[in-house]
N, C-alpha and C positions, 0 to 999 in steps of 0.2 A: 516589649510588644508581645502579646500574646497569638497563639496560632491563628484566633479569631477575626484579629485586625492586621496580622501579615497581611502589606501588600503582594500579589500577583508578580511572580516574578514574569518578564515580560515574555513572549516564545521566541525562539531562535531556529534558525531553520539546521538540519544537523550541520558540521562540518566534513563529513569526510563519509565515504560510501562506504570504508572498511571499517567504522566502527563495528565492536565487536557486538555490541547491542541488535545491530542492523542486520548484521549480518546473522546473527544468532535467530532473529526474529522471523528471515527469510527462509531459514533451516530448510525444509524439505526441496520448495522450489528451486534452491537452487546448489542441492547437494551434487558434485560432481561438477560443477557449471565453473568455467572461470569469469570473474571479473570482466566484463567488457568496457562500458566506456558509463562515463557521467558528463549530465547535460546541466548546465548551470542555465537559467532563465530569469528574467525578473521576476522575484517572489517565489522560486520555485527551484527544485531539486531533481533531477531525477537519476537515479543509478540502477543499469544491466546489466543481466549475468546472461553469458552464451551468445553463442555470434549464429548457429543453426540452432535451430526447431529442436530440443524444446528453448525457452528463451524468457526470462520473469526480468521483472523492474519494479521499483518502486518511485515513487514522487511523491515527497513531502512539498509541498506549496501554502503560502499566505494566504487568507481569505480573499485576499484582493488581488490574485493571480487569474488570469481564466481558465474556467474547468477544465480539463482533457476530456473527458465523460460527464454527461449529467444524461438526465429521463429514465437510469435504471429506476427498474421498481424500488423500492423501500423493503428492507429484511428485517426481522429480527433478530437478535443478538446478545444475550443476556447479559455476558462481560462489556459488552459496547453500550448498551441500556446503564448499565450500574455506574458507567463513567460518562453518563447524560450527552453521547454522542450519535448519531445517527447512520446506520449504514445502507448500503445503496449493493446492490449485485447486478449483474449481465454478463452479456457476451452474445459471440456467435458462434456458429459451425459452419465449417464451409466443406460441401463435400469433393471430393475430387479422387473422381470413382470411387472405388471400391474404402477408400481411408474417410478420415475424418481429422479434419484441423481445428481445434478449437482457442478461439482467443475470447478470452476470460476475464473479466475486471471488477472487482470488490472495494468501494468506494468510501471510505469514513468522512464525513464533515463534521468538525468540531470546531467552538467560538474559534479557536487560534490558528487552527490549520486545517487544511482538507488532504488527504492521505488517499492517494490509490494504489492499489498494487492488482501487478496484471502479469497475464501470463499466454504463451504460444503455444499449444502441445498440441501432441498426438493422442493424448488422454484429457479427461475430465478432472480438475484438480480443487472441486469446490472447496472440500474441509480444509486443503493447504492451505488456498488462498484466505479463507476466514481467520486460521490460525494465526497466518500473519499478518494478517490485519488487527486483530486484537492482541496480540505479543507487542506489534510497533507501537499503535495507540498509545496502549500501558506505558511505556518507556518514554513515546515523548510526552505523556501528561504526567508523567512523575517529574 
């Protein structure tokens, strides 16, 4: 069988929140952060780092999961273009006084799975979150 007519190996959702792929992919968000808890759902993943502010997670989910986020705008993304997936960005800011909370979420849908990663801070963490979104991506379509 040639690479051409290889079937599709079929998608898998990951097994384990401390894979070091996952974890590696998370890098900045969740440097310093321990391990909090994973949510197992039908068709769906989700594992968080940090129990106070700031606070990232990831969810890997089946197509046929329901969104957690949908109606962000549509972004561009070169490395997420070049792997024919589509990304999606938002958030809010919530002010209280003088500070700023911002919760953040950078969306991948792709045929096999749809990918969010989100985050809680007291800062603005767009580049991270992109980061990993395209380091995960990469990893689970390889």
């Amino acid at each position: 069988m040639t690479a051409t007519t290889a079937l599709a190996r079929p998608f898998a959702l990951p097994k384990s929140c401390d894979d070091p792929r996952m974890v590696a992919a998370m890098g900045a968000l969740i440097k310093g952060k321990k391990f909090s808890k994973r949510y197992d759902a039908s068709g769906a993943l989700t594992c968080s780092w940090g129990k106070k502010i700031p606070a990232a997670s990831v969810t890997v989910a089946l197509p046929s999961a329901p969104p957690k986020y949908k109606d962000f705008p549509q972004v561009e993304v070169p490395e997420l273009t070049t792997l024919g997936v589509e990304a999606q960005s938002g958030g809010t800011e919530i002010a209280l006084g003088g500070r700023s909370l911002y919760n953040q979420v950078f969306v991948v849908s792709a045929p096999q799975f749809r990918l969010t990663v989100d985050q809680l801070s007291e800062k603005r963490r767009d580049d991270d979150l992109r980061e990993a979104a395209v380091a995960l991506t990469t990893w689970l379509m390889s």
